[in-house]
TORKOL-4160 file (C-alpha; in steps of 0.2 Angstrom, whole numbers, padded with zeros to 4 digits, m for minus):
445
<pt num="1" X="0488" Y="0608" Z="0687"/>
<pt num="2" X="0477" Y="0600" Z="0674"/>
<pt num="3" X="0457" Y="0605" Z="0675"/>
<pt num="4" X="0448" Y="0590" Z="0682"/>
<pt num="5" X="0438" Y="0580" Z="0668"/>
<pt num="6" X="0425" Y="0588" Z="0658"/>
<pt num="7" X="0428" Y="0606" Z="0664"/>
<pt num="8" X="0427" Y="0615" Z="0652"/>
<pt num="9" X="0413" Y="0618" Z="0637"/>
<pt num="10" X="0416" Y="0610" Z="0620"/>
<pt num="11" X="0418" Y="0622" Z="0606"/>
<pt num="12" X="0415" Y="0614" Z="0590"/>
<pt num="13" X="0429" Y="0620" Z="0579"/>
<pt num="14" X="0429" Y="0607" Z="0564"/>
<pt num="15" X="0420" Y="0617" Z="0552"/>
<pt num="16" X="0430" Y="0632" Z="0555"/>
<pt num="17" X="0446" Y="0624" Z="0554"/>
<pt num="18" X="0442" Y="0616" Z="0540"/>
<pt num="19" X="0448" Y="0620" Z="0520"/>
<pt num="20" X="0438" Y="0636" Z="0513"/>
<pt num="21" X="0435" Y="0637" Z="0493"/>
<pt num="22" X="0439" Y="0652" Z="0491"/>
<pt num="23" X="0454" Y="0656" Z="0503"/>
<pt num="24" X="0469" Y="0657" Z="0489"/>
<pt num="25" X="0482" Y="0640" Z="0490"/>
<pt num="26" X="0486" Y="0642" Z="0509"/>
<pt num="27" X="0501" Y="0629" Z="0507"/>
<pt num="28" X="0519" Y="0631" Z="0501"/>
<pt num="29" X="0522" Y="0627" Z="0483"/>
<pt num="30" X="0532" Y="0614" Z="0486"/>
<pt num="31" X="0519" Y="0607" Z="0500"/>
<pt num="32" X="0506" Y="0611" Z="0486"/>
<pt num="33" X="0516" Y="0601" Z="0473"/>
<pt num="34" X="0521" Y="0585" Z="0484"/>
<pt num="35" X="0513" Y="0569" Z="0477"/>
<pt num="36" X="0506" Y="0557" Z="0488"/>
<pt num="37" X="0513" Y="0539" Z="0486"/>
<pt num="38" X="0506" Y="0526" Z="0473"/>
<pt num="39" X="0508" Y="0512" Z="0486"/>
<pt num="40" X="0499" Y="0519" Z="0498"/>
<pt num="41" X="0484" Y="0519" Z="0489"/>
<pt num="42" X="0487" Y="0502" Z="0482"/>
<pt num="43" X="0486" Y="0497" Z="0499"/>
<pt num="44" X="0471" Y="0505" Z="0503"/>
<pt num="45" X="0462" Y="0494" Z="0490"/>
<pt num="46" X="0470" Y="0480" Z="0498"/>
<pt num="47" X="0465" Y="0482" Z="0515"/>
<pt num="48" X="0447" Y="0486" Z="0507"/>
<pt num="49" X="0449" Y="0467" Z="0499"/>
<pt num="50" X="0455" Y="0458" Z="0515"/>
<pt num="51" X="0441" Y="0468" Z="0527"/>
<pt num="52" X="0427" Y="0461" Z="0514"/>
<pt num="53" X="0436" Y="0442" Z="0517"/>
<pt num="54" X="0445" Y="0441" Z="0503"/>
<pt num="55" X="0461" Y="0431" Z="0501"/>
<pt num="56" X="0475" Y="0443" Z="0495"/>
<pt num="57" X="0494" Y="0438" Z="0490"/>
<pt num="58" X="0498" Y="0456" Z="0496"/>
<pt num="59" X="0515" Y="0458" Z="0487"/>
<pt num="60" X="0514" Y="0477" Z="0486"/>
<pt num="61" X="0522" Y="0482" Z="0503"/>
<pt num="62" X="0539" Y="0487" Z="0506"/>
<pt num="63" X="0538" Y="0481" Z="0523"/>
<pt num="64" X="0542" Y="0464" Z="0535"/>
<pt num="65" X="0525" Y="0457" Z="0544"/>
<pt num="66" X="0535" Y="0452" Z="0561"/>
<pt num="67" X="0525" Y="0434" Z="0559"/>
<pt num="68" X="0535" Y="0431" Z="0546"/>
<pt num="69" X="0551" Y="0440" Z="0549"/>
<pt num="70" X="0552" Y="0446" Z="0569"/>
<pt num="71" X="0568" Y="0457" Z="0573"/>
<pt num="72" X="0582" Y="0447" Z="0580"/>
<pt num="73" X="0580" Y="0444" Z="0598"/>
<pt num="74" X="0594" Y="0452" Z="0604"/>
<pt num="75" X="0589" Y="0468" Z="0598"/>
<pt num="76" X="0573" Y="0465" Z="0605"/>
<pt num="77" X="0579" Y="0460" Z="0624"/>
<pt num="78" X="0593" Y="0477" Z="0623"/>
<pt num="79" X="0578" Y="0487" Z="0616"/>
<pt num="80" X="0569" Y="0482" Z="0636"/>
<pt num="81" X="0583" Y="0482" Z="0645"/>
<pt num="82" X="0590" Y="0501" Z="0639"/>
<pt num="83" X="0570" Y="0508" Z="0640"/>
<pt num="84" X="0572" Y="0500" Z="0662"/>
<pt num="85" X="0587" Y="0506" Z="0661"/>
<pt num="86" X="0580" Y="0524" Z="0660"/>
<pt num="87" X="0588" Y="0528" Z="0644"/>
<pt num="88" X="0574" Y="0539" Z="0638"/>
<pt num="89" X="0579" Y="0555" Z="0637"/>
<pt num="90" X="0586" Y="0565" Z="0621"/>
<pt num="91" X="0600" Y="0556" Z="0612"/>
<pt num="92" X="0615" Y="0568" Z="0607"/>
<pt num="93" X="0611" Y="0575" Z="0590"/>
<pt num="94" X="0622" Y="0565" Z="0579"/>
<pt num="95" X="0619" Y="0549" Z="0587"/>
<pt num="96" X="0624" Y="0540" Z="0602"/>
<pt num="97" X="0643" Y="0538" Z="0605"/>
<pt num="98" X="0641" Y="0518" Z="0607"/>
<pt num="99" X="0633" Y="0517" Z="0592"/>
<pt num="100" X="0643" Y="0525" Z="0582"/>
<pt num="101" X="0657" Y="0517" Z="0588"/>
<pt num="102" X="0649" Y="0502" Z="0585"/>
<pt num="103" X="0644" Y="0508" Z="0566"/>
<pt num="104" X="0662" Y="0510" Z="0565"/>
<pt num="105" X="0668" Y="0495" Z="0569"/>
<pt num="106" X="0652" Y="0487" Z="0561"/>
<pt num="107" X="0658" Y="0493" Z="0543"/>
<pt num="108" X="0679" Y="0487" Z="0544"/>
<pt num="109" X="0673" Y="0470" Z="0550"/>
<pt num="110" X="0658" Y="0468" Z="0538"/>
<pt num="111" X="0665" Y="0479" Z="0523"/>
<pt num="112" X="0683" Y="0482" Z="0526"/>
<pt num="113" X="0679" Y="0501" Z="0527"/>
<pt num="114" X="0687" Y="0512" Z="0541"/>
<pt num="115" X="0679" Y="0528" Z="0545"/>
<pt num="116" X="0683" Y="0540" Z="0558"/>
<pt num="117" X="0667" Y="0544" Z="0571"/>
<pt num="118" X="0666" Y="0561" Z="0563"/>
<pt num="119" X="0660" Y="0552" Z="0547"/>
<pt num="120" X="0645" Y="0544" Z="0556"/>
<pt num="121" X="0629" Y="0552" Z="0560"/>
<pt num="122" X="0613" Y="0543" Z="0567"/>
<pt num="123" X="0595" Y="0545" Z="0564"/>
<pt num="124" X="0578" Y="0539" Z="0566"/>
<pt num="125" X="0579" Y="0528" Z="0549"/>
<pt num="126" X="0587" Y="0529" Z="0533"/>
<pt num="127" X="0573" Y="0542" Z="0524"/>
<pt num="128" X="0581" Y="0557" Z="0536"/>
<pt num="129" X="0597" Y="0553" Z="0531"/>
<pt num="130" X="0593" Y="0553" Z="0512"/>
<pt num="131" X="0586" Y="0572" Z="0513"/>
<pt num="132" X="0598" Y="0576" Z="0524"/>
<pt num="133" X="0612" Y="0570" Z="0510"/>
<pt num="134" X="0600" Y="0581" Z="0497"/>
<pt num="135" X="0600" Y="0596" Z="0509"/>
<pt num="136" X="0616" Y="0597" Z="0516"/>
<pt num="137" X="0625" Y="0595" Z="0493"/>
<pt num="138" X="0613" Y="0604" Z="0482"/>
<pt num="139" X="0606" Y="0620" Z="0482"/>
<pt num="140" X="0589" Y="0625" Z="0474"/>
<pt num="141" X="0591" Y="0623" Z="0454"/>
<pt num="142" X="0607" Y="0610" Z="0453"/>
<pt num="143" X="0603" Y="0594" Z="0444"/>
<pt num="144" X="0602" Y="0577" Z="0454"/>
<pt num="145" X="0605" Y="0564" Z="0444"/>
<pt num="146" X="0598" Y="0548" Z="0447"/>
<pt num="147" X="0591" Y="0530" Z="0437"/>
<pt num="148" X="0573" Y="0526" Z="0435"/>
<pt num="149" X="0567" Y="0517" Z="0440"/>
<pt num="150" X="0570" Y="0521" Z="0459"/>
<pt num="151" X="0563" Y="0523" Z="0477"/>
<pt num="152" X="0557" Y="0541" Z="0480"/>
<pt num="153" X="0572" Y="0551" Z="0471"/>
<pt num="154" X="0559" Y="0562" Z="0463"/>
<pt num="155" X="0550" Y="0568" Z="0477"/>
<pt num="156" X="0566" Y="0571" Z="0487"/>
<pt num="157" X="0572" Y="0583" Z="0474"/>
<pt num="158" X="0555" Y="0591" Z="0472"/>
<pt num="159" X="0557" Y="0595" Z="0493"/>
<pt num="160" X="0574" Y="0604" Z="0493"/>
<pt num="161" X="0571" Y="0612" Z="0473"/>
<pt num="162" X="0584" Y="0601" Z="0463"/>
<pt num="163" X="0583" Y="0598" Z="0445"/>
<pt num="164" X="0579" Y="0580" Z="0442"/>
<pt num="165" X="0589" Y="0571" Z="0430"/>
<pt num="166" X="0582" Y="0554" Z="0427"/>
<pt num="167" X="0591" Y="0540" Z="0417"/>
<pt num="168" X="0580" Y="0526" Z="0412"/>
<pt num="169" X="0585" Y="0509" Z="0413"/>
<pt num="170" X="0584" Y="0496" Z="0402"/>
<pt num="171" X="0578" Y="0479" Z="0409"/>
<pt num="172" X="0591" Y="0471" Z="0398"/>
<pt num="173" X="0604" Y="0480" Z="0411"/>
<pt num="174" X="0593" Y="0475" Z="0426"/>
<pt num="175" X="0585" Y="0492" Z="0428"/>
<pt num="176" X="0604" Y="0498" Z="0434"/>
<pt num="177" X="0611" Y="0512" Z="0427"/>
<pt num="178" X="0627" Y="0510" Z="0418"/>
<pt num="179" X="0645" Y="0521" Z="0416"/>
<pt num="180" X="0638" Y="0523" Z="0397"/>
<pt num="181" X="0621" Y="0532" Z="0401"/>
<pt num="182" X="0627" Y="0542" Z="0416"/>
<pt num="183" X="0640" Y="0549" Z="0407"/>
<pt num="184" X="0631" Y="0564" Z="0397"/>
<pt num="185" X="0624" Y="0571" Z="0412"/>
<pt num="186" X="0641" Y="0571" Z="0423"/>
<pt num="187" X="0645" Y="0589" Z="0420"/>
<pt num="188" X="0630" Y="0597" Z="0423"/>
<pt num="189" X="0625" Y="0586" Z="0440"/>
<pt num="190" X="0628" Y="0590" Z="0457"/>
<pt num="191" X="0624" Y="0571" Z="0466"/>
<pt num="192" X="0623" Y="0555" Z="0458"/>
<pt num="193" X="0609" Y="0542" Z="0468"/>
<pt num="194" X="0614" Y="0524" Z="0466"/>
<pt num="195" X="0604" Y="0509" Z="0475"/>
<pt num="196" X="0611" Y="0492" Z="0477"/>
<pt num="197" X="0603" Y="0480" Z="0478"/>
<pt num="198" X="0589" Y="0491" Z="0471"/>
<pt num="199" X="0571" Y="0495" Z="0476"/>
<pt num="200" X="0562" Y="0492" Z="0466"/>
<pt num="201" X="0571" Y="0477" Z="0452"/>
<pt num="202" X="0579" Y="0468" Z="0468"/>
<pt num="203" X="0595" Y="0469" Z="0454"/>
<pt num="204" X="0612" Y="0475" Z="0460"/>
<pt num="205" X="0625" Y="0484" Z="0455"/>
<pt num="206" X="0639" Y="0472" Z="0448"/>
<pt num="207" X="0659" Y="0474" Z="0454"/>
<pt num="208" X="0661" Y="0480" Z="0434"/>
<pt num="209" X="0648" Y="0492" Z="0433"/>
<pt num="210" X="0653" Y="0500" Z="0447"/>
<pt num="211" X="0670" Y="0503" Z="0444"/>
<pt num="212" X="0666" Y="0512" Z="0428"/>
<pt num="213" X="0654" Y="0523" Z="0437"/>
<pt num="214" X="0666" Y="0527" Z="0449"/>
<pt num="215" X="0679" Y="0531" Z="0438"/>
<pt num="216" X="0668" Y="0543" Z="0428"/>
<pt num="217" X="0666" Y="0553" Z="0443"/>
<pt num="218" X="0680" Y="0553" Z="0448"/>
<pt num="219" X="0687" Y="0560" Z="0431"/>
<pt num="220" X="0674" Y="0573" Z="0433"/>
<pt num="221" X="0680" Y="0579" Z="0449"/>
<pt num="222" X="0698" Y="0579" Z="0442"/>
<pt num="223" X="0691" Y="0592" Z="0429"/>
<pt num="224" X="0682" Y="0604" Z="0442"/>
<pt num="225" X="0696" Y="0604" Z="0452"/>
<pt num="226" X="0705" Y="0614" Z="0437"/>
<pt num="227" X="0691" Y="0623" Z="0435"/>
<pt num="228" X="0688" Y="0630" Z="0453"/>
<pt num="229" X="0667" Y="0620" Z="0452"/>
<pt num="230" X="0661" Y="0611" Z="0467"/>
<pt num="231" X="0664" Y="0594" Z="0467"/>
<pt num="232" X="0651" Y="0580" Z="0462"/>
<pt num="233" X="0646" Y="0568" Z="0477"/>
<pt num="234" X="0638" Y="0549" Z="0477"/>
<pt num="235" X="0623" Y="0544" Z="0487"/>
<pt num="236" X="0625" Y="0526" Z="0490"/>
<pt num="237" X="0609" Y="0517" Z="0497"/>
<pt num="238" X="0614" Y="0502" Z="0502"/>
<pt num="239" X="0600" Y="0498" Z="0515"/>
<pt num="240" X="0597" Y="0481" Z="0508"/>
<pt num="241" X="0616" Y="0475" Z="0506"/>
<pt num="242" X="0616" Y="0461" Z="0517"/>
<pt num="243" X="0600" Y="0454" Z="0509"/>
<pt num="244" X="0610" Y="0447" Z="0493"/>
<pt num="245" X="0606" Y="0430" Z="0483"/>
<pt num="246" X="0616" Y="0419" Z="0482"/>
<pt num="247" X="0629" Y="0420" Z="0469"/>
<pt num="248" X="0628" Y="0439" Z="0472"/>
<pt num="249" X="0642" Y="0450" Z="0480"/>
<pt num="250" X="0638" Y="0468" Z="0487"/>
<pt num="251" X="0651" Y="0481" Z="0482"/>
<pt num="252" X="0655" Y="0500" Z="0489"/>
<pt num="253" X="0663" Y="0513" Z="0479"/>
<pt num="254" X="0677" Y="0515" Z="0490"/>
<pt num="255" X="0682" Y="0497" Z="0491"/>
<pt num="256" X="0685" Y="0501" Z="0472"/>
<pt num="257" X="0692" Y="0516" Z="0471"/>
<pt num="258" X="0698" Y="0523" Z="0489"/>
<pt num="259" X="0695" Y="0541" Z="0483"/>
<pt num="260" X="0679" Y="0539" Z="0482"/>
<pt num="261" X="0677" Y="0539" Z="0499"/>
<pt num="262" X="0680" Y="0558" Z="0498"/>
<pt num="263" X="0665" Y="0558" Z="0485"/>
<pt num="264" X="0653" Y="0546" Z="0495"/>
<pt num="265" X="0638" Y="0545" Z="0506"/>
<pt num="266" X="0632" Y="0529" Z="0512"/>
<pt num="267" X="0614" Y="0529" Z="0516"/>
<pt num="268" X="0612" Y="0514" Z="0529"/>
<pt num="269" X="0601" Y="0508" Z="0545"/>
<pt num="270" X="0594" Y="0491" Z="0551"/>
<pt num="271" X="0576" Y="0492" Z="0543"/>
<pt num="272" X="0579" Y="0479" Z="0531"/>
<pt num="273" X="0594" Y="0469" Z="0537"/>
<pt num="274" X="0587" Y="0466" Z="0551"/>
<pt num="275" X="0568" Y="0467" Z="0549"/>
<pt num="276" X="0566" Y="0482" Z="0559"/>
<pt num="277" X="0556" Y="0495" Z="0549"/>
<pt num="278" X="0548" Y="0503" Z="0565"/>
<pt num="279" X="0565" Y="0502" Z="0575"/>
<pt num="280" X="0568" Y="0518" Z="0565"/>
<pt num="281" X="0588" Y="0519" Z="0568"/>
<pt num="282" X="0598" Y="0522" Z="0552"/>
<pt num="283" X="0613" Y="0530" Z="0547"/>
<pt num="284" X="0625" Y="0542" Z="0536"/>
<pt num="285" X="0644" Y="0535" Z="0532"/>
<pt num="286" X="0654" Y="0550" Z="0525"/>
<pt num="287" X="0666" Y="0563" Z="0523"/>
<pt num="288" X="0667" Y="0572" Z="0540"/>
<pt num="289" X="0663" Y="0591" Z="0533"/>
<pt num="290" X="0646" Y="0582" Z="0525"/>
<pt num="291" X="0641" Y="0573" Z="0540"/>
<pt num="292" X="0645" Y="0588" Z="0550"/>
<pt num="293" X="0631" Y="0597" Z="0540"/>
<pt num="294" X="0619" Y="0585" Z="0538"/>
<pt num="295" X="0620" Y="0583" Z="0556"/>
<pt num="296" X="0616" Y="0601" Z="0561"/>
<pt num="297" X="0599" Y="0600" Z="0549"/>
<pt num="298" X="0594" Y="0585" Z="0559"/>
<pt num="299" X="0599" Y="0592" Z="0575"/>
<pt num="300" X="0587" Y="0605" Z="0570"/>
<pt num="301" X="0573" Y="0594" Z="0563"/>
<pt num="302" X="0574" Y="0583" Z="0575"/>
<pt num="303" X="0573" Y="0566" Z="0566"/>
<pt num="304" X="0584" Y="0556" Z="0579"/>
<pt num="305" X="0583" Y="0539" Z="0582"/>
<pt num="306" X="0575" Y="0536" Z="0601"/>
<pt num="307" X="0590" Y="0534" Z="0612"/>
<pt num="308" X="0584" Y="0515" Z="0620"/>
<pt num="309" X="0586" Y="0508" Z="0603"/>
<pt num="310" X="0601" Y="0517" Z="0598"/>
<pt num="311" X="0607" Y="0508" Z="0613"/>
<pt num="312" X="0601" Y="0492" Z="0609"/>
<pt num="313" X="0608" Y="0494" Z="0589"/>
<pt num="314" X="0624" Y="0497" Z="0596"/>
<pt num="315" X="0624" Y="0480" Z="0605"/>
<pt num="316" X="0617" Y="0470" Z="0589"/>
<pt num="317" X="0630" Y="0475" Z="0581"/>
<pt num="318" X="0643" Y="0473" Z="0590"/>
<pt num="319" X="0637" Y="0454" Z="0592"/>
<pt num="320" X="0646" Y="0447" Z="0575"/>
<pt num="321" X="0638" Y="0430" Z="0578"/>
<pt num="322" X="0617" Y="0436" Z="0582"/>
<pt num="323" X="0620" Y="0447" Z="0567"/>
<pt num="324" X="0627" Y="0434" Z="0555"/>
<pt num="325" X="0617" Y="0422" Z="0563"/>
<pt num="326" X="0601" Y="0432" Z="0561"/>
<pt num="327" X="0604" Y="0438" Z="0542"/>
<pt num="328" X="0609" Y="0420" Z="0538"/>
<pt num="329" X="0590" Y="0417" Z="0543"/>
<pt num="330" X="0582" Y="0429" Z="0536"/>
<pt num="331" X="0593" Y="0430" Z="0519"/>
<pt num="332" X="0588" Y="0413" Z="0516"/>
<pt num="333" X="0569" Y="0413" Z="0520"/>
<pt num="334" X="0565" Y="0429" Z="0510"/>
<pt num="335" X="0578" Y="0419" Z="0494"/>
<pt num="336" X="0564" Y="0405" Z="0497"/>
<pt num="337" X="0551" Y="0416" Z="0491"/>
<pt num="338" X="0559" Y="0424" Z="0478"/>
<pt num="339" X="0564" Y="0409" Z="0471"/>
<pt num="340" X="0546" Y="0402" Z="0471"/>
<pt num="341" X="0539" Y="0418" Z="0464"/>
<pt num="342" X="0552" Y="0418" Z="0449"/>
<pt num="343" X="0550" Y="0400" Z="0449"/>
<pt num="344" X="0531" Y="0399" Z="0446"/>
<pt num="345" X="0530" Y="0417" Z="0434"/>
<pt num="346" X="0545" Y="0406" Z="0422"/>
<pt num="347" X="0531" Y="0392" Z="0424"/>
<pt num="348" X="0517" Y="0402" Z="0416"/>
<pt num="349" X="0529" Y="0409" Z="0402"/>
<pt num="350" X="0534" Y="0394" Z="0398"/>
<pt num="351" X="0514" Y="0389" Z="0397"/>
<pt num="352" X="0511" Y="0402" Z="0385"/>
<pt num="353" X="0505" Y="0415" Z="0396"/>
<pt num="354" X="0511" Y="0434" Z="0393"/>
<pt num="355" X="0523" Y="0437" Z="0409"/>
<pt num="356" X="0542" Y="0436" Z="0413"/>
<pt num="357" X="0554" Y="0439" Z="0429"/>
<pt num="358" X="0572" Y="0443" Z="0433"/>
<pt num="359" X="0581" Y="0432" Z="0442"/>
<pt num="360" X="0582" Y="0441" Z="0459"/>
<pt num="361" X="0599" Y="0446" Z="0466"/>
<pt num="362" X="0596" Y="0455" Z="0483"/>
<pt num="363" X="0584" Y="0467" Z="0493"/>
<pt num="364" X="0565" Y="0457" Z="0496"/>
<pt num="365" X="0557" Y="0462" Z="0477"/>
<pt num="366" X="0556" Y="0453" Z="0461"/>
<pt num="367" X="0555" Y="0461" Z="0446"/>
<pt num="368" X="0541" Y="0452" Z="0434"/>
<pt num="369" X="0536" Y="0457" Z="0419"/>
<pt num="370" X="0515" Y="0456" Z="0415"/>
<pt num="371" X="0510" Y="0460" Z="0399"/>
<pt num="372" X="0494" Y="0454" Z="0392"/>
<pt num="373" X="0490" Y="0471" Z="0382"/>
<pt num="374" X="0475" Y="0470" Z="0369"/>
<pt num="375" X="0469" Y="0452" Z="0378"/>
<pt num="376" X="0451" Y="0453" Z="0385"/>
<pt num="377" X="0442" Y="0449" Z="0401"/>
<pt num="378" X="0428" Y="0436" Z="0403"/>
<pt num="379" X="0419" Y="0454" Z="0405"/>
<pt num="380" X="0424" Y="0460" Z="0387"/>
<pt num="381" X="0436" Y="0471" Z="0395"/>
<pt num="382" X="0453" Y="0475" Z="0384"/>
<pt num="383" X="0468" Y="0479" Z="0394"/>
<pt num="384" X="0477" Y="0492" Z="0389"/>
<pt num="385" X="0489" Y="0500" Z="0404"/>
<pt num="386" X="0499" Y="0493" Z="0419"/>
<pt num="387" X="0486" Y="0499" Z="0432"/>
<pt num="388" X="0471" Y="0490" Z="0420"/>
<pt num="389" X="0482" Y="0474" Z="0421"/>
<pt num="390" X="0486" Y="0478" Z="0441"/>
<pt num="391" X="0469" Y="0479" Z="0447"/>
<pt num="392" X="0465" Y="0466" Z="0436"/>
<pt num="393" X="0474" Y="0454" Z="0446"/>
<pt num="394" X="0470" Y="0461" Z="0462"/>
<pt num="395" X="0451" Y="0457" Z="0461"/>
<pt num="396" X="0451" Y="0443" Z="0448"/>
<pt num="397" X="0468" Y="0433" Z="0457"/>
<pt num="398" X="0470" Y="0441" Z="0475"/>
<pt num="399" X="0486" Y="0445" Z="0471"/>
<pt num="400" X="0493" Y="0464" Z="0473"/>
<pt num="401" X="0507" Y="0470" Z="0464"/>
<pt num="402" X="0515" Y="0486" Z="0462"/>
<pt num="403" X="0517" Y="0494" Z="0442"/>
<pt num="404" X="0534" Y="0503" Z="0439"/>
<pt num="405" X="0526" Y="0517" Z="0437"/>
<pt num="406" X="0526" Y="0521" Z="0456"/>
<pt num="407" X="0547" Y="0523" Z="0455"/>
<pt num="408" X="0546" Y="0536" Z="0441"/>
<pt num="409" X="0545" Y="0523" Z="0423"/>
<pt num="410" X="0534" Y="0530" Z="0411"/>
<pt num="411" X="0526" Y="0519" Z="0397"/>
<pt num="412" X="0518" Y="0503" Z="0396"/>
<pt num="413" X="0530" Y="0490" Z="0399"/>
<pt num="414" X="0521" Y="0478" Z="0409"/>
<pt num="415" X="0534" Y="0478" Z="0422"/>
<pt num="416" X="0529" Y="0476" Z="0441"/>
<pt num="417" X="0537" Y="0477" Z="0460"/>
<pt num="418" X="0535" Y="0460" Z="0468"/>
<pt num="419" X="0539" Y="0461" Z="0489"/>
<pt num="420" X="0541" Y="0444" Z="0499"/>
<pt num="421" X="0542" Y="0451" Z="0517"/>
<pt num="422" X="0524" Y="0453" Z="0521"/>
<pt num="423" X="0521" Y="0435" Z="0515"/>
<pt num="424" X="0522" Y="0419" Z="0518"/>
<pt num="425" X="0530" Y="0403" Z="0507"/>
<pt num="426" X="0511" Y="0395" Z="0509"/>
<pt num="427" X="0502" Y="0412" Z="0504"/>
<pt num="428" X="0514" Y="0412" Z="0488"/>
<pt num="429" X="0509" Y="0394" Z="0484"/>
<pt num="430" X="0492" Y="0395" Z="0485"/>
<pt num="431" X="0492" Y="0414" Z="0475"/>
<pt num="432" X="0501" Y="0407" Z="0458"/>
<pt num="433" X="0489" Y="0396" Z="0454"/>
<pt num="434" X="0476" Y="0410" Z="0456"/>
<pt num="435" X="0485" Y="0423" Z="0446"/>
<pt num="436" X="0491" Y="0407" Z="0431"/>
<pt num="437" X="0471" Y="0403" Z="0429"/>
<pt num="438" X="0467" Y="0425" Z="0429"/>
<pt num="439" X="0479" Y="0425" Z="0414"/>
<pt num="440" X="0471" Y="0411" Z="0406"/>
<pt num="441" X="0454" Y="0416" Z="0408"/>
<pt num="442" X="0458" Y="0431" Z="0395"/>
<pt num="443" X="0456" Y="0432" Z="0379"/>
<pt num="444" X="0470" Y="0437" Z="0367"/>
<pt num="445" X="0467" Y="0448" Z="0353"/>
């Protein structure tokens, strides 16, 4: 029986518990070496803005505001009616049998894919599943091979002690890693992590390129299976597939080459296609001895998806017509966006003004290029680095963007991670103008 109210004394533990300067490092080494996330603070500054009654175009987040984007309704009603339905408790460790079923059937209707429910393991979100993938295939020291820019693959490897081996991408290949420059580091690598469409470009992985890709690893399996080495896996993040432009067609690996399903992880979930970030239910599509492992660190860990919305993803998606119905939506609204973002960043360029965009191709991010190194502010300030031109627009425009240098890209390029799904088609047309008359208010040279 709990003590009635105001019981007992209050101890004042604070400054005891507190960090003491000269206790030696108290944390792990890899806790000690973690580094905290660049967007994060970017949206600290933002928030800071918007409290002081700023208007802020916040582009920065990865993230849907429900105002813009809510969750289909179906999901929302099955989320009610499983939580009064007393489905509370915890979830098997793997995942819920109907949903997993409905996963299954989910990817031969959608993707032509047929997997066995020993291939399929759920969890709370699609992060779990990517350390689970980089847990359960390499071991301390094995290279990880994987293009840059991109989403978190460097702190993942930091966490589980893999060698990082980044491939830096060209923007004249989309930022997408080709056949060509993956090939030298093959031999040497353990996993390969691919994203399409791809956080942070909003590119993706053509029919082509992927086919070569596929075939490289494949031809490098075929050697260490001579040889007696551990074969070389694929983590395929394909969180954002069904948010694809139009005139842009998601591929898989084993569509292309079946025996890749044997090589293959799919890292997938409903945060994105369906708006529902804080639903945190994702999932792992693989071979059956992989999943099987990933499932027992999970199991240990915990990170399971809560068991009502397990129940209530498994009736989404077994609804073919609320799920196209709802993506059809939300495809073409966050498409709108995009398109009036690359739209009005081609207008300046075409004024004379120093940026550029890719045309987007899926996920919610533009990729735009801002570049006005050397010009000079009305404050005789000279801007020289991504972050000087980033908060640069941030105070002078109201506009927050996120430099490539939050998804491992070194260097100067200018180059910036635009997101549409916290924002509105009005917010976007009244933020251009402000960030076109910032640029002209400098002063090349």
């Amino acid at each position: 029986m709990l003590p009635p109210p105001m019981s007992r004394p209050i101890v004042d533990v604070s400054s005891l518990a507190a960090p003491r300067p000269e206790e030696p490092q108290v944390v792990s080494t890899m806790a000690a070496g973690l580094v905290g996330s660049e967007i994060l603070k970017i949206a600290a500054e933002i928030r800071a803005l918007l409290a002081a009654g700023r208007p802020v175009c916040n582009l920065t987040v990865g993230d849907f505001d429900p105002r813009q984007f809510p969750i289909p309704e179906r999901l929302r009603a099955a989320i009610v009616d499983a939580y009064a339905a007393g489905e509370t408790n915890y979830p098997p460790s793997n995942g819920m049998p109907e949903l997993r079923a409905a996963i299954q059937r989910f990817y031969e209707r959608a993707l032509g894919l047929r997997y066995g429910l020993d291939g399929i393991l759920v969890a709370g979100g699609a992060r779990p599943v990517i350390y689970a993938t980089y847990r359960a295939l390499v071991d301390p020291g094995e290279a990880v091979a994987y293009p840059v820019p991109s989403w978190n693959n460097n702190h993942y490897a930091h966490m589980v002690g893999a060698r990082p081996v980044e491939i830096d991408c060209r923007p004249e290949d989309r930022f997408l890693p080709t056949r060509d420059a993956l090939l030298p580091v093959l031999s040497d690598a353990r996993l390969v992590c691919l994203n399409s469409p791809l956080n942070p470009s909003g590119t993706a992985i053509a029919r082509q390129t992927l086919a070569e890709i596929c075939h490289a690893i494949l031809d490098e399996n075929a050697r260490r299976r001579r040889t007696g080495r551990r074969p070389l896996f694929l983590m395929y993040d394909q969180i954002y597939w069904m948010l694809t432009a139009p005139g842009t067609t998601h591929v898989t690996p084993p569509e292309l080459e079946p025996e890749m399903a044997r090589y293959t992880v799919f890292v997938d979930g409903i945060s994105k296609a369906f708006a529902a970030t804080g639903v945190r239910v994702g999932w792992a599509v693989g071979p059956s001895d992989v999943i099987d492992r990933m499932s027992a660190l999970l199991g240990h860990i915990g990170a399971w998806a809560p068991r009502a919305e397990q129940v209530a993803t498994a009736r989404l998606l077994d609804d073919a017509e609320a799920c196209e119905g709802y993506v059809r939506v939300l495809a073409r609204g966050i498409a709108e966006r995009l398109a009036a973002l690359h739209e009005a960043i081609q207008g300046m360029r075409r004024e004379g003004l120093p940026v550029d965009s890719l045309p987007p191709e899926g996920a919610i991010y533009l990729t735009a290029r801002v570049h006005p190194f050397g010009w000079r502010t009305r404050a005789g300030t000279r801007l020289q680095t991504n972050e000087e031109v980033r908060r640069f627009l941030l105070e002078e425009a109201g506009v927050g963007l996120v430099p490539f240098q939050a998804f491992g890209v070194r260097g100067e390029g200018g180059w910036f991670r635009l997101s549409v799904g916290a924002v509105s088609q009005g917010q976007i047309a009244e933020a251009m103008p402000r960030m076109a008359a910032a640029l002209r208010s400098l002063t090349p040279g």
